[in-house]
N, C-alpha and C positions, 0 to 999 in steps of 0.2 A: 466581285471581290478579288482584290489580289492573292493569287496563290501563296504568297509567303506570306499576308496576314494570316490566311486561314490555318496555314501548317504552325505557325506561333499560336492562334485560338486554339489550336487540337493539342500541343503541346502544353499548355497552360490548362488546359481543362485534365489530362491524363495525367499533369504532375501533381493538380489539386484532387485528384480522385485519391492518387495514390497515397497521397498524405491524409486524405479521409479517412482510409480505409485503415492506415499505421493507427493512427489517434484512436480508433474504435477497438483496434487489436488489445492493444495497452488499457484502454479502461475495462472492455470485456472482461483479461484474464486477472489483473493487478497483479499478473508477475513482471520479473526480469529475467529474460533468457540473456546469457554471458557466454557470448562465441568468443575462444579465441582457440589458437595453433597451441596442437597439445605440448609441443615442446614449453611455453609458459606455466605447463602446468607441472610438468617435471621439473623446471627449475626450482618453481616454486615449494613442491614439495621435498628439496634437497636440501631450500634454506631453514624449511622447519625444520627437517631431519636433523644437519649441522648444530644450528642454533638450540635443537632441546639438547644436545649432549657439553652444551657447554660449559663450564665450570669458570667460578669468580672465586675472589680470594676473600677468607672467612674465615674460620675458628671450626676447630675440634678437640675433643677432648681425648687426649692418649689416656688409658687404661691400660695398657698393658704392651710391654717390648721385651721378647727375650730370644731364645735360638732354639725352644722347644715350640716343634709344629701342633703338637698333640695338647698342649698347657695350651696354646695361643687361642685353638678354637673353644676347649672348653670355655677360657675366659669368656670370649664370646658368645657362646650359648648361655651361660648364665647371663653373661650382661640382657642378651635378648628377651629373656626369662623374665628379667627385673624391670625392663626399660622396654617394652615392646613398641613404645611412638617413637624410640630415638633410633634411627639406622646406625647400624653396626659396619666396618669397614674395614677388613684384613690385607696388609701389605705386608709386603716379604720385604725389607734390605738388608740384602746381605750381611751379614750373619744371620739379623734378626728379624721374627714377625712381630707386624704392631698393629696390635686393634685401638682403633680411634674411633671416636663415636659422632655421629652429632652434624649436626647441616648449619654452623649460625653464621649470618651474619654482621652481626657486633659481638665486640668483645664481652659487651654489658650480659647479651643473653649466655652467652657460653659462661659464662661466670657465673650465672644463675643456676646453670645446669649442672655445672660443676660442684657446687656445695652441696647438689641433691646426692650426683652419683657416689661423692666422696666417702659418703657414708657406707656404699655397700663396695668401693672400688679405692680405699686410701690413700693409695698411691697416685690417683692421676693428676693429671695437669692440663694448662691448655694448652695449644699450640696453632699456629696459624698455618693455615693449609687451602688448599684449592675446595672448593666445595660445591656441591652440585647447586644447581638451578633448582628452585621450586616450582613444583609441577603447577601449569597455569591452568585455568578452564579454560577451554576451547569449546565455542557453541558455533555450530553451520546453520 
């Protein structure tokens, strides 16, 4: 037999073992192992990081603006008191602090919200603002 047939039969026989052997690996364990360079992994986890702090534009409800620091949080504690599902949010601009409440985005729901709070906060209003992302489930 010629030598370069037999070194192609040895070849051919060693690439079909080795392909045996993979197909057995895989049905054996029915996993998936996932190699890659951990730098994809860090990018990866930057774009979650970036992305869950992100903020879209939505509606909040002001409750309360004035130039006492001490008035601003109380209001806030109460509101929190009253409304413990609705996040509370304290901004400073200059002159004034302003608790805003609320995460929505349409106007339909913040309007819903607002005739609730209005009752224990008369004063408020809505106003349109940056507003956080809703927390998503993440399952691994």
């Amino acid at each position: 037999m010629n030598i370069y047939k037999t070194i192609s039969l040895l070849s051919l026989l060693l690439a079909f073992n080795v392909f045996v052997m993979a197909q057995n690996a895989v049905i054996d364990t029915g996993k998936v192992q996932l190699v890659q360079e951990y730098k994809v992994k860090e990018l990866l986890e930057k774009h979650i990081e970036i992305n869950s702090k992100a903020a879209i534009k939505g509606y909040r409800i002001k409750i309360h603006f004035g130039s006492d620091k001490n008035k601003a949080k109380d209001i806030k504690a109460k509101f929190i008191s009253k409304f413990p599902d609705i996040a509370a949010y304290e901004k400073y601009d200059q002159p004034n602090f302003n608790i805003r409440v609320g995460d929505f985005r349409s106007k339909l729901d913040a309007y819903k919200a607002l005739k609730e709070i209005q009752l224990e906060f008369p004063s408020s209003f809505l106003v349109q603002d940056e507003i956080e992302m809703p927390n998503l489930l993440i399952v691994n």
